[in-house]
mmCIF file as gemmi writes it, N, C-alpha and C atoms, coordinates in Angstrom:
data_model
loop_
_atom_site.group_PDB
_atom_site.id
_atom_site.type_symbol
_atom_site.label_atom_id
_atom_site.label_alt_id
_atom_site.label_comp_id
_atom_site.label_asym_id
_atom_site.label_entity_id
_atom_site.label_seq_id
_atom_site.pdbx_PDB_ins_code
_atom_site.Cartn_x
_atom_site.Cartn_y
_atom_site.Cartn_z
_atom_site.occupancy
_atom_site.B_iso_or_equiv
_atom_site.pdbx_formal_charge
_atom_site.auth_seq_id
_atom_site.auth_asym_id
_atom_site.pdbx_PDB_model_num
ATOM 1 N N . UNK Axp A 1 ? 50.167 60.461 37.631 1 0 ? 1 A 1
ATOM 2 C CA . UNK Axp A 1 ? 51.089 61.181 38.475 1 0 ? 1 A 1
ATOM 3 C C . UNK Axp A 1 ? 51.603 62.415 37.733 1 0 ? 1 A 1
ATOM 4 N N . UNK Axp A 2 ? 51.487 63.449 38.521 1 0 ? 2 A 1
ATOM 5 C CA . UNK Axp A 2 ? 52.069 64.788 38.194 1 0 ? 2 A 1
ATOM 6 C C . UNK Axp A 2 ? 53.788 64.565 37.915 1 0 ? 2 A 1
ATOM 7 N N . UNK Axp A 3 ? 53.798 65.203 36.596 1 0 ? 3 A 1
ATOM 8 C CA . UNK Axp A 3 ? 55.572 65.752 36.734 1 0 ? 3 A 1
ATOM 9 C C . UNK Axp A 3 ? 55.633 66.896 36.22 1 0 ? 3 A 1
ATOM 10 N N . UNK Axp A 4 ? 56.722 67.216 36.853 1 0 ? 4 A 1
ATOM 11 C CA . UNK Axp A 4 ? 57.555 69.048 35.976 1 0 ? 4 A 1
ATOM 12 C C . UNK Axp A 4 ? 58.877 68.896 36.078 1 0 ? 4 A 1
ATOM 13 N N . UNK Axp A 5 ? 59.376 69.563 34.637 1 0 ? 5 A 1
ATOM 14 C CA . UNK Axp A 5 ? 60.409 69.796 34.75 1 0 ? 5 A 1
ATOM 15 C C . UNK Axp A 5 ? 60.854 71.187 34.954 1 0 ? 5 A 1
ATOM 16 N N . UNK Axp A 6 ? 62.088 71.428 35.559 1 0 ? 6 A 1
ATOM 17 C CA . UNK Axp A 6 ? 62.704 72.984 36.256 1 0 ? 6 A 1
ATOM 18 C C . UNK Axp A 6 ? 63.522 72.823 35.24 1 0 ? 6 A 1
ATOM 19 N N . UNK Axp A 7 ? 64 74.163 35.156 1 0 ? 7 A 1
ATOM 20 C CA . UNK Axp A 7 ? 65.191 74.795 34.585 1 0 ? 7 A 1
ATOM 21 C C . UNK Axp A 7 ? 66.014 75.4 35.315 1 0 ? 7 A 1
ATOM 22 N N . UNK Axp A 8 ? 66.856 75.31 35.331 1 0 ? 8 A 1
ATOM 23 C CA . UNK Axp A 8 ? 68.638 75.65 35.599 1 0 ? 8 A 1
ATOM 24 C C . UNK Axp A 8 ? 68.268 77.132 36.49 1 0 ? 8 A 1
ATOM 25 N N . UNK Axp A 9 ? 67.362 77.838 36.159 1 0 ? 9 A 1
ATOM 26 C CA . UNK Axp A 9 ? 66.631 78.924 36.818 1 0 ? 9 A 1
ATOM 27 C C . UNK Axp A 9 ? 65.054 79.155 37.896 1 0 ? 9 A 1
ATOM 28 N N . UNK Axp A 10 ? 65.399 77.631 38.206 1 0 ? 10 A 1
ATOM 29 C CA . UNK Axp A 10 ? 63.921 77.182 39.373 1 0 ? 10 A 1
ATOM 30 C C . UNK Axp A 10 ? 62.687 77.482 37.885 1 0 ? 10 A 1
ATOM 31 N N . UNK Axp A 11 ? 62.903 78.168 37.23 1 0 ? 11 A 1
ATOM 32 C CA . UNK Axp A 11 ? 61.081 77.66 36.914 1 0 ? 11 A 1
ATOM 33 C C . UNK Axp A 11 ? 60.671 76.531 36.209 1 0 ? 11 A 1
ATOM 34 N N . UNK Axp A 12 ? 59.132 76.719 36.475 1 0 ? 12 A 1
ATOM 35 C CA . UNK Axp A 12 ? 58.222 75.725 35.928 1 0 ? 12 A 1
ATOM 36 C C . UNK Axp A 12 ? 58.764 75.65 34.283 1 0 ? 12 A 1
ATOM 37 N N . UNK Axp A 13 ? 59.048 74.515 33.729 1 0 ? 13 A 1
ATOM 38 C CA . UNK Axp A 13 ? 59.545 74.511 31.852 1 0 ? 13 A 1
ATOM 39 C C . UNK Axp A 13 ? 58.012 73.788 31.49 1 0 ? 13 A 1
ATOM 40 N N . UNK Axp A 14 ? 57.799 72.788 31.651 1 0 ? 14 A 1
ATOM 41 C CA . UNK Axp A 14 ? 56.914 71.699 31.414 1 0 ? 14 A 1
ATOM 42 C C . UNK Axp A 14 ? 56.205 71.02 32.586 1 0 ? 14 A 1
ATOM 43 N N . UNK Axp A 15 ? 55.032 70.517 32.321 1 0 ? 15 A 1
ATOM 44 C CA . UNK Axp A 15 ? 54.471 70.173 33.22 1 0 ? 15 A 1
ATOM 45 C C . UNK Axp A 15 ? 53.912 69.003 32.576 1 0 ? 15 A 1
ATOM 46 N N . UNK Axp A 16 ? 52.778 68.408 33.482 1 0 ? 16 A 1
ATOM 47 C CA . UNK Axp A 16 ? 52.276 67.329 32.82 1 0 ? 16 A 1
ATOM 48 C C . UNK Axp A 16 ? 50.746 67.804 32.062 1 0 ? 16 A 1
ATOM 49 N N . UNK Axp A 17 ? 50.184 67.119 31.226 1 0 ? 17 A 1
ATOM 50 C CA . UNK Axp A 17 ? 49.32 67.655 29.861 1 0 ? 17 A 1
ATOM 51 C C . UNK Axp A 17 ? 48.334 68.308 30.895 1 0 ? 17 A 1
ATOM 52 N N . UNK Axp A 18 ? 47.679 67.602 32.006 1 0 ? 18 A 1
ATOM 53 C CA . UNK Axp A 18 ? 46.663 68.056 32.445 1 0 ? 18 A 1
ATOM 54 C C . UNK Axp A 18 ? 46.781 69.519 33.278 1 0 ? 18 A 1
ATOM 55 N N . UNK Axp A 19 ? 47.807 69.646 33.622 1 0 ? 19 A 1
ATOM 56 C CA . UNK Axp A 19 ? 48.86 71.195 34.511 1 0 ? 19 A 1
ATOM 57 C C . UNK Axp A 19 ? 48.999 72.395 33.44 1 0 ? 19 A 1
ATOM 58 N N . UNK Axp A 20 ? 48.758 71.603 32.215 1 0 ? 20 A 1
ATOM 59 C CA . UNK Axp A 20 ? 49.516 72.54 31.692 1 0 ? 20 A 1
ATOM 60 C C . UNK Axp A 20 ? 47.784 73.208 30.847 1 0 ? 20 A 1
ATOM 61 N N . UNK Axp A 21 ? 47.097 72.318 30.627 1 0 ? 21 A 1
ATOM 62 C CA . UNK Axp A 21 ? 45.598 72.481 29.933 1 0 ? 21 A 1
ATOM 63 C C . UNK Axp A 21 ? 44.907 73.63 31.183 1 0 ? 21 A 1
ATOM 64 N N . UNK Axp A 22 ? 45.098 73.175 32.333 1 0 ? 22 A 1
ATOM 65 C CA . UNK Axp A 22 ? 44.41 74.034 33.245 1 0 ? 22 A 1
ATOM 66 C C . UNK Axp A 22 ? 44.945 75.257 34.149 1 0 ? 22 A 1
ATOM 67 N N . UNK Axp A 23 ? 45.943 75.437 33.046 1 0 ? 23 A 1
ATOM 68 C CA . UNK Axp A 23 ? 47.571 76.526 33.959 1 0 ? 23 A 1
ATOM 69 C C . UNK Axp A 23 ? 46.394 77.723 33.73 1 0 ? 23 A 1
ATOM 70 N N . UNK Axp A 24 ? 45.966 77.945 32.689 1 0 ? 24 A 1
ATOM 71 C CA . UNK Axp A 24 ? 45.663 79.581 31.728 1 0 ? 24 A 1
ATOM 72 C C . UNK Axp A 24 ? 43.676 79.757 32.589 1 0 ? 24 A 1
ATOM 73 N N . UNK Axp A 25 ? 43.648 79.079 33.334 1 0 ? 25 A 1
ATOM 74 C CA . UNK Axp A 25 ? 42.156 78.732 33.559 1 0 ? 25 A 1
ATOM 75 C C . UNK Axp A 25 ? 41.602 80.226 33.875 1 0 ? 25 A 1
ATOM 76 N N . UNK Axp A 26 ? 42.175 80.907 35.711 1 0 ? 26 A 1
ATOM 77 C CA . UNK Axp A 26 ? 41.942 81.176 36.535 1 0 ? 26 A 1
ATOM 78 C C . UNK Axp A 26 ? 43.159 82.269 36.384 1 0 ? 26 A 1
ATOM 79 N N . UNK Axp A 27 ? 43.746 83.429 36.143 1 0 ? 27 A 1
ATOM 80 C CA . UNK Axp A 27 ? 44.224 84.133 36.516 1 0 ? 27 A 1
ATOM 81 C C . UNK Axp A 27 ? 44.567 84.542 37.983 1 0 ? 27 A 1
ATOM 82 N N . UNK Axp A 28 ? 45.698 84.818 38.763 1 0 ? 28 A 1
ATOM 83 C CA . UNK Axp A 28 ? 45.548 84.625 40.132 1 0 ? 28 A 1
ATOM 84 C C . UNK Axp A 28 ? 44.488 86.106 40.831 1 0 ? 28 A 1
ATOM 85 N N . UNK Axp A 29 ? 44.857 86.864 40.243 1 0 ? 29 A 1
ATOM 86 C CA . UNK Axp A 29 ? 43.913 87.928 40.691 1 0 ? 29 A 1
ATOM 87 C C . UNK Axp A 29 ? 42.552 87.619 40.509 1 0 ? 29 A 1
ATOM 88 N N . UNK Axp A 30 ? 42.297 86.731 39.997 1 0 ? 30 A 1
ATOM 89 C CA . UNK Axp A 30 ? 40.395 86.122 40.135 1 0 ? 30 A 1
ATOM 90 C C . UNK Axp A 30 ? 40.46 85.011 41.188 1 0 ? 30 A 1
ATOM 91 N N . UNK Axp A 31 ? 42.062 84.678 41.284 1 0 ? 31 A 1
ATOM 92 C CA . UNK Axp A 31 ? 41.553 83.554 42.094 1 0 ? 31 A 1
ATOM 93 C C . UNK Axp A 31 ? 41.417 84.002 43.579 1 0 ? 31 A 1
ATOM 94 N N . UNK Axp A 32 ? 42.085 84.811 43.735 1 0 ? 32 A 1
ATOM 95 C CA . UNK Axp A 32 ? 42.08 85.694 44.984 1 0 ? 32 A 1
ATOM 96 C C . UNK Axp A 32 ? 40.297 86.209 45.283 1 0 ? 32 A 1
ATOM 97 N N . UNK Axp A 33 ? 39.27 86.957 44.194 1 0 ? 33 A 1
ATOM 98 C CA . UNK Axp A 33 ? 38.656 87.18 44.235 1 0 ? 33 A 1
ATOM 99 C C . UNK Axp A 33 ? 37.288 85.976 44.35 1 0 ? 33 A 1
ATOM 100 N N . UNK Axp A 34 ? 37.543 84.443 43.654 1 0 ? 34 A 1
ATOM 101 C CA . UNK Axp A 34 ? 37.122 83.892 44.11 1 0 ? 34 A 1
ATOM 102 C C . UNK Axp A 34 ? 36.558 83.443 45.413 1 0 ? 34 A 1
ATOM 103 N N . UNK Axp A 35 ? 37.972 83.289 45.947 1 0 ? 35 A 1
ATOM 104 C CA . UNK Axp A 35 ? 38.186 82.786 47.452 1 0 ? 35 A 1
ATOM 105 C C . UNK Axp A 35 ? 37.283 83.97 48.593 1 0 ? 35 A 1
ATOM 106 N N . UNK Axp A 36 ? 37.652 85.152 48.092 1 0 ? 36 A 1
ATOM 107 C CA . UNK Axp A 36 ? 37.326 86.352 48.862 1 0 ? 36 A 1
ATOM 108 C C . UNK Axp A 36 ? 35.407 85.855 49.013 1 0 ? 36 A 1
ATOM 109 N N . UNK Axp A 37 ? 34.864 85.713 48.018 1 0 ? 37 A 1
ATOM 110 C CA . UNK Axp A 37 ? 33.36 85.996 47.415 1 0 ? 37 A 1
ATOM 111 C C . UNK Axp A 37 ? 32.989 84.405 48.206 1 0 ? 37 A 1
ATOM 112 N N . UNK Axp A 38 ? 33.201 83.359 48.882 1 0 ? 38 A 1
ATOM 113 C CA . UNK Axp A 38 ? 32.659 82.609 49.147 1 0 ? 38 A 1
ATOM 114 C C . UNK Axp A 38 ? 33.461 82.459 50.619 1 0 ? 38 A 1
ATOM 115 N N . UNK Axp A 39 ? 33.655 82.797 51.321 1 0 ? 39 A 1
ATOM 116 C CA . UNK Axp A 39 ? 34.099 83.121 52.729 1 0 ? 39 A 1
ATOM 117 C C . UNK Axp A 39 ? 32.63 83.132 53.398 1 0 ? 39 A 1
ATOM 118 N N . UNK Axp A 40 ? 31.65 83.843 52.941 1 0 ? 40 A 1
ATOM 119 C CA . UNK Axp A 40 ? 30.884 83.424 53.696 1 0 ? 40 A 1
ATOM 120 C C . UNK Axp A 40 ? 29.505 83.036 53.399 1 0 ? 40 A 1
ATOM 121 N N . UNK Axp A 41 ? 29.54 81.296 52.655 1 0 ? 41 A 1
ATOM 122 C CA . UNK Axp A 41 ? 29.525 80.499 51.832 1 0 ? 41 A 1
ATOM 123 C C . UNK Axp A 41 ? 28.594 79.994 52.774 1 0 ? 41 A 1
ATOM 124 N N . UNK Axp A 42 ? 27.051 79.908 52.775 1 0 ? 42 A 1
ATOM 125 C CA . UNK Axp A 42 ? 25.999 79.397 53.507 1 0 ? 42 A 1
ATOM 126 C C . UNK Axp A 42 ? 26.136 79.864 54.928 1 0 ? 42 A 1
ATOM 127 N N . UNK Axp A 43 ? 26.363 80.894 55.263 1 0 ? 43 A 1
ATOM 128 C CA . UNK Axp A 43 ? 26.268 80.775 56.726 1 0 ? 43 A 1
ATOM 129 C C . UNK Axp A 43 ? 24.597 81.395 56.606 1 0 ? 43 A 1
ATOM 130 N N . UNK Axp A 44 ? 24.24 81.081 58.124 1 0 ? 44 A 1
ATOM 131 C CA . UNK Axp A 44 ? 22.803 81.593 58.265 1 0 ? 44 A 1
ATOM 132 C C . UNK Axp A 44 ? 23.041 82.961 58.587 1 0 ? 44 A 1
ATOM 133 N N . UNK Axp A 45 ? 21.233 83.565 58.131 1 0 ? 45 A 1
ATOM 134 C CA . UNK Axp A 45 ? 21.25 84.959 58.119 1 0 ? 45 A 1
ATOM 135 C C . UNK Axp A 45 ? 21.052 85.796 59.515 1 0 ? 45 A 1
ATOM 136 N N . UNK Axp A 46 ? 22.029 86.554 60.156 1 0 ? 46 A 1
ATOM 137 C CA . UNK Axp A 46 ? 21.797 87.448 61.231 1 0 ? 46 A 1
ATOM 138 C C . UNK Axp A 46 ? 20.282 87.746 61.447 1 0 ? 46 A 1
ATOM 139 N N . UNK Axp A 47 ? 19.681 88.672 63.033 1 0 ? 47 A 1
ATOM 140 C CA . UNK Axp A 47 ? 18.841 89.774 62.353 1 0 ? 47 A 1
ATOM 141 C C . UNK Axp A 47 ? 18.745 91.244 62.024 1 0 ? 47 A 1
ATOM 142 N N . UNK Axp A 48 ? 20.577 91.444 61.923 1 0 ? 48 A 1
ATOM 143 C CA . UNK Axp A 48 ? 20.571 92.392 61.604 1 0 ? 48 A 1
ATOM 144 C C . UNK Axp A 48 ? 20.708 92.383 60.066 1 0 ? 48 A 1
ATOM 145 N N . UNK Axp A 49 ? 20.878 91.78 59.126 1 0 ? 49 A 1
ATOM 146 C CA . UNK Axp A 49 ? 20.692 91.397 58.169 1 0 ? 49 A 1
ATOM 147 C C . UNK Axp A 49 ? 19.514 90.925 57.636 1 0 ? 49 A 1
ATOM 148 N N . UNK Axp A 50 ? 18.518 90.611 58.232 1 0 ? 50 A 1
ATOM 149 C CA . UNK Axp A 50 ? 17.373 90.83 57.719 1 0 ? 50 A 1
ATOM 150 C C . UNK Axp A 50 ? 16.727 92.192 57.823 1 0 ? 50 A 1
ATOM 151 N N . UNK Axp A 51 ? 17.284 93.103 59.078 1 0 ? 51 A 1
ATOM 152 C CA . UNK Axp A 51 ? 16.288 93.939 59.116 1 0 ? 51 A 1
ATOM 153 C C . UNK Axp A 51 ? 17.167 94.746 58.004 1 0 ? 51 A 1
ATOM 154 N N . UNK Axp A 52 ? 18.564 94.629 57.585 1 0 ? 52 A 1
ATOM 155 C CA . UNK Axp A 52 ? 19.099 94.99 56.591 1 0 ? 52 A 1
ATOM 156 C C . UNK Axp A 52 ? 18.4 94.794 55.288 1 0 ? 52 A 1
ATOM 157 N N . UNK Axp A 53 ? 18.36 94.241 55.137 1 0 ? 53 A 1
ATOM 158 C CA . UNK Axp A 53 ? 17.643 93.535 53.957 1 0 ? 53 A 1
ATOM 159 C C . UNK Axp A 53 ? 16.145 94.279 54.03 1 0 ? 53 A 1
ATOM 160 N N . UNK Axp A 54 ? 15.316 94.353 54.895 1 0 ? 54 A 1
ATOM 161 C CA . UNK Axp A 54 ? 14.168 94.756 54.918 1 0 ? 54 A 1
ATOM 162 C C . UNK Axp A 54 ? 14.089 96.437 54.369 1 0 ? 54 A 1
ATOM 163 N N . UNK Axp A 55 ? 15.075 97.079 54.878 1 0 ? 55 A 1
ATOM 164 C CA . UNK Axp A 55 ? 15.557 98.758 54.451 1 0 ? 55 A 1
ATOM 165 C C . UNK Axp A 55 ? 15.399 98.563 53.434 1 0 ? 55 A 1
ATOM 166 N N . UNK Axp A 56 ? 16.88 98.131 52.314 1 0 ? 56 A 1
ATOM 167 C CA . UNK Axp A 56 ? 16.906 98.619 51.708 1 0 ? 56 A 1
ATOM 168 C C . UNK Axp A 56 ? 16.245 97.864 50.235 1 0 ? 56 A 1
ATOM 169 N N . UNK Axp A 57 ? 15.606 96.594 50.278 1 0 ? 57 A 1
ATOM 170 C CA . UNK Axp A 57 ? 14.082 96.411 49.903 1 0 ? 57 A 1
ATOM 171 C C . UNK Axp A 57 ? 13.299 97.211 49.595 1 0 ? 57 A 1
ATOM 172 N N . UNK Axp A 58 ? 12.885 98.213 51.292 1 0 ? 58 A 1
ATOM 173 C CA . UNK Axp A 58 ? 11.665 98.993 51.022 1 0 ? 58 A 1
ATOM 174 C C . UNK Axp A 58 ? 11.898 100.327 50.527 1 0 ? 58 A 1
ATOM 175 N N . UNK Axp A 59 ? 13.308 100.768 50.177 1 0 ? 59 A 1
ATOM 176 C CA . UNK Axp A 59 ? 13.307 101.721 49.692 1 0 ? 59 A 1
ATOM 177 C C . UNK Axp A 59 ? 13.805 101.7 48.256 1 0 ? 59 A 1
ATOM 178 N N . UNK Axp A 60 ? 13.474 100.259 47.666 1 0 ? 60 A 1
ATOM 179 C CA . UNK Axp A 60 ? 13.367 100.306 46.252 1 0 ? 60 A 1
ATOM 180 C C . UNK Axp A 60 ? 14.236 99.805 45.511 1 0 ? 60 A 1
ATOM 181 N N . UNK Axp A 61 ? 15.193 99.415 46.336 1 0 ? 61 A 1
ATOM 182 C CA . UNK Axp A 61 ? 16.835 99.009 45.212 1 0 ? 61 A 1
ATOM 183 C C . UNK Axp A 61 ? 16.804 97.655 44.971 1 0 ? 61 A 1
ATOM 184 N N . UNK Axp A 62 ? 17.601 97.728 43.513 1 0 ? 62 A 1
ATOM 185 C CA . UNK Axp A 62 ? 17.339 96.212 42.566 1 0 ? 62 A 1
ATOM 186 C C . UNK Axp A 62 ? 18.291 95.638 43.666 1 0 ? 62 A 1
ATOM 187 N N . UNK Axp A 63 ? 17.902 94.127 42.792 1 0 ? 63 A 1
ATOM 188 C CA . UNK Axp A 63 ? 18.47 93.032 44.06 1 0 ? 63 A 1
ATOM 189 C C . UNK Axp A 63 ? 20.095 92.932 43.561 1 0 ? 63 A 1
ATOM 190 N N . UNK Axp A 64 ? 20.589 93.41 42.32 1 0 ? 64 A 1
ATOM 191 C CA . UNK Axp A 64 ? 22.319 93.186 42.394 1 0 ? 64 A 1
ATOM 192 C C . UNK Axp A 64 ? 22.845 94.292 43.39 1 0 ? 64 A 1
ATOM 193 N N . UNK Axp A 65 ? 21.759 95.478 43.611 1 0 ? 65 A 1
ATOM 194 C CA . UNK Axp A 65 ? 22.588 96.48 44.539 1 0 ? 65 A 1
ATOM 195 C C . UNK Axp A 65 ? 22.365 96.249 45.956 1 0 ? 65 A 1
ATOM 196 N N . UNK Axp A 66 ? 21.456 95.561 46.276 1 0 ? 66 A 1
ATOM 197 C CA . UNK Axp A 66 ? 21.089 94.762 47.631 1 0 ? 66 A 1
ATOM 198 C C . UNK Axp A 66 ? 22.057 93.898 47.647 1 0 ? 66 A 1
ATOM 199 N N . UNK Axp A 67 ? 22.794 93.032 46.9 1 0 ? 67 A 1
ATOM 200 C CA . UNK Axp A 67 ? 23.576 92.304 46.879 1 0 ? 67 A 1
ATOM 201 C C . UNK Axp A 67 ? 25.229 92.341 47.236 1 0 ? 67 A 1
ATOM 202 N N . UNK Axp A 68 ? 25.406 93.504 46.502 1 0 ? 68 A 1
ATOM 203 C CA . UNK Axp A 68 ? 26.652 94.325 46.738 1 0 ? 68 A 1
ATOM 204 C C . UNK Axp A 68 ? 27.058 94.906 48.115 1 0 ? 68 A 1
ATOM 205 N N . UNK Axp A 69 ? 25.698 95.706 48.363 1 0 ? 69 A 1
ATOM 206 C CA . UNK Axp A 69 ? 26.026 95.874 49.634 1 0 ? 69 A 1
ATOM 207 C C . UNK Axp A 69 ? 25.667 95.528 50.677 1 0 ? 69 A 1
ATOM 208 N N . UNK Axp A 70 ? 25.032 94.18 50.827 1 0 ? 70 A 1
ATOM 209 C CA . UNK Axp A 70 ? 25.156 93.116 51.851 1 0 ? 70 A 1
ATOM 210 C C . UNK Axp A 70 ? 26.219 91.678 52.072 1 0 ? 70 A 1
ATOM 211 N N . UNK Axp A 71 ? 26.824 92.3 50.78 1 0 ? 71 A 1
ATOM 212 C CA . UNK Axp A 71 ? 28.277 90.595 50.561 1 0 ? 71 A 1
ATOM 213 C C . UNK Axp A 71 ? 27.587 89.579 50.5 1 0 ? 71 A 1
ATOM 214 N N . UNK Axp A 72 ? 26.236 89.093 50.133 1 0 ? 72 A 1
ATOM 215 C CA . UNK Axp A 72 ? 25.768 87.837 49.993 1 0 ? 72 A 1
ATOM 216 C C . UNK Axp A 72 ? 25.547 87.546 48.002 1 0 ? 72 A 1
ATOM 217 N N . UNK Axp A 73 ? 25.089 86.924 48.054 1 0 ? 73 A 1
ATOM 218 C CA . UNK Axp A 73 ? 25.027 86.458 46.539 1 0 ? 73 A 1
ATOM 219 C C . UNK Axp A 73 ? 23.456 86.316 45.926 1 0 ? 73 A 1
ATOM 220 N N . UNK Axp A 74 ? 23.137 87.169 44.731 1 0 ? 74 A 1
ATOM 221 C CA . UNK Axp A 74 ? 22.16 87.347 44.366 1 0 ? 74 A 1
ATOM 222 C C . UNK Axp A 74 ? 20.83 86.138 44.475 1 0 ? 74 A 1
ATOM 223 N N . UNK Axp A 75 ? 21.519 85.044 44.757 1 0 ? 75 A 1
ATOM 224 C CA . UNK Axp A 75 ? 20.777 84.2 44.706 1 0 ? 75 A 1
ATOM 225 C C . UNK Axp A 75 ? 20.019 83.806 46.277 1 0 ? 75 A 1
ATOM 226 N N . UNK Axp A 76 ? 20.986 84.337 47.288 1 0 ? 76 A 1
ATOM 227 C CA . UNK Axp A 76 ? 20.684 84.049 48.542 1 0 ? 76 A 1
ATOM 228 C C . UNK Axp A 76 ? 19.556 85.25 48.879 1 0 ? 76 A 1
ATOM 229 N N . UNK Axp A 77 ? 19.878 86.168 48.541 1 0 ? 77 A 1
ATOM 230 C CA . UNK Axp A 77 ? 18.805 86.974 48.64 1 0 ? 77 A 1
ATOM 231 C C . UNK Axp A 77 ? 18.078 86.979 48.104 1 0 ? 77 A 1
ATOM 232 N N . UNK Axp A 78 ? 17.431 86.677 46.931 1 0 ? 78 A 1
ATOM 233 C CA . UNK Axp A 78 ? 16.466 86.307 46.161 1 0 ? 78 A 1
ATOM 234 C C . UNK Axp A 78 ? 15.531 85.331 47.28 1 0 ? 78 A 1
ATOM 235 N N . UNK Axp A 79 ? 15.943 84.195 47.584 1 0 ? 79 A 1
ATOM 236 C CA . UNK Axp A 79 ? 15.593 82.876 48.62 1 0 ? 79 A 1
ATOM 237 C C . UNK Axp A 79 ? 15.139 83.556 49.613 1 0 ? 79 A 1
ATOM 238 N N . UNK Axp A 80 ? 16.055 84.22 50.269 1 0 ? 80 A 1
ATOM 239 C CA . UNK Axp A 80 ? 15.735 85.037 51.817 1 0 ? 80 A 1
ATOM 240 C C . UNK Axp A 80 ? 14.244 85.71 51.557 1 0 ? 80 A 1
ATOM 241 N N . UNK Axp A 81 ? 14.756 86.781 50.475 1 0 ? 81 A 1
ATOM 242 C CA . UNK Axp A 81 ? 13.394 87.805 50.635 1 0 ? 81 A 1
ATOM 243 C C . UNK Axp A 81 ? 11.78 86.659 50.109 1 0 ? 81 A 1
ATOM 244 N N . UNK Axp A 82 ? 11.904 85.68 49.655 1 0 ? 82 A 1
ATOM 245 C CA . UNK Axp A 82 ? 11.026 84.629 49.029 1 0 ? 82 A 1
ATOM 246 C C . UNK Axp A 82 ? 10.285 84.504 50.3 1 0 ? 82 A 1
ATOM 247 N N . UNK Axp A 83 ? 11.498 83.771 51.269 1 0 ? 83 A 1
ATOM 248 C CA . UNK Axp A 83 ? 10.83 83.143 52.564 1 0 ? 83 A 1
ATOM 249 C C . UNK Axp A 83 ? 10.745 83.67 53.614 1 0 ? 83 A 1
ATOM 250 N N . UNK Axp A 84 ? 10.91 85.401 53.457 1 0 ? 84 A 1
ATOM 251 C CA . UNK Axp A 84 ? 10.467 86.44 54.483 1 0 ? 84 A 1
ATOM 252 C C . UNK Axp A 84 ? 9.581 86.983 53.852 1 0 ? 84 A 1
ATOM 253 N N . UNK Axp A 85 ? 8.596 86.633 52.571 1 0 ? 85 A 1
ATOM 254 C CA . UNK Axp A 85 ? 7.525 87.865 51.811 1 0 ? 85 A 1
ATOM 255 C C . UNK Axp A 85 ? 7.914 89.189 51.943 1 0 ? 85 A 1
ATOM 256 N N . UNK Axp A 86 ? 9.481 89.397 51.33 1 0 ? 86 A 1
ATOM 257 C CA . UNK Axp A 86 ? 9.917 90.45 50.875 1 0 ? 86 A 1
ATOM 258 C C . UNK Axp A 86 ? 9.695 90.627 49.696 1 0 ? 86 A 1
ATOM 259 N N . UNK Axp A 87 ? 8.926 91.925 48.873 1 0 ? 87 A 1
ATOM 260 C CA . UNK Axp A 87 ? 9.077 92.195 47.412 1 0 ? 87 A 1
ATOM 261 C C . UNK Axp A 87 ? 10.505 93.156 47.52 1 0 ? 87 A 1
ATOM 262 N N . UNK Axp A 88 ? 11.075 92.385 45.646 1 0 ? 88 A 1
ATOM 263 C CA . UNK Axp A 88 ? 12.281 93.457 45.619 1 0 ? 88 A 1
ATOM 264 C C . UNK Axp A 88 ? 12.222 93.949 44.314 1 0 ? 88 A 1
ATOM 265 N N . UNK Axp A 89 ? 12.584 95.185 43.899 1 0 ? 89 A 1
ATOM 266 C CA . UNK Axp A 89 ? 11.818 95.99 42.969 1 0 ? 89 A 1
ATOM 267 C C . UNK Axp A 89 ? 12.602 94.951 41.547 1 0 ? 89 A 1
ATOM 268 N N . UNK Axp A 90 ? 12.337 95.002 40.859 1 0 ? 90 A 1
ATOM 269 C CA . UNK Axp A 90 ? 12.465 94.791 39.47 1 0 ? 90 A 1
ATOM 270 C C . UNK Axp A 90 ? 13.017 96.085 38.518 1 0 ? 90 A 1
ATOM 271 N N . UNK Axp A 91 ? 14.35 96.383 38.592 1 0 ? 91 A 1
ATOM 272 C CA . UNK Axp A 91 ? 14.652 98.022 37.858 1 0 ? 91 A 1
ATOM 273 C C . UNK Axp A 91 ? 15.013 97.237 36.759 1 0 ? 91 A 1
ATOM 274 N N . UNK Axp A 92 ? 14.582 98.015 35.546 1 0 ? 92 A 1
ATOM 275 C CA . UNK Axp A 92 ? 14.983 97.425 34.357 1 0 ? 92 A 1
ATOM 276 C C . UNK Axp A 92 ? 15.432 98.431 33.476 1 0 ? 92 A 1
């Protein structure tokens, strides 16, 4: 069971070992950005998003910048273009 103790001024003083081991984890401004980045967390792919995907594929851009600017995750597109026989360039 969780405990905390307050101070005379509402805040958090102490917590319990495990609250307090995992306080420093996650900064809230990542956690915000977390939450943001998986909103849309397996949904299936449009076809305007494939034919998205098909553009800017064929005009050459690595897959983190395909990534960026489609909001999906490098890995989903990687999969997608696999199982549509999309090549995606390799910039190194």
């Amino acid at each position: 069971m969780a405990w905390r103790r307050i101070c005379m001024f509402g805040r958090v003083v102490a917590t319990s070992a495990i609250e307090r081991r995992n306080a420093g984890d996650v900064p809230a401004e990542q956690e915000k950005i977390v939450t943001d980045r998986f909103e849309r967390h397996r949904q299936p792919w449009t076809s305007e998003e494939l034919q998205k995907l098909k553009l800017l594929a064929g005009k050459g851009m690595a897959l983190k910048a395909i990534s960026k600017a489609m909001t999906r995750s490098e890995e989903s597109i990687k999969d997608r273009a696999k199982l549509d026989g999309i090549r995606i360039a390799k910039l190194r």
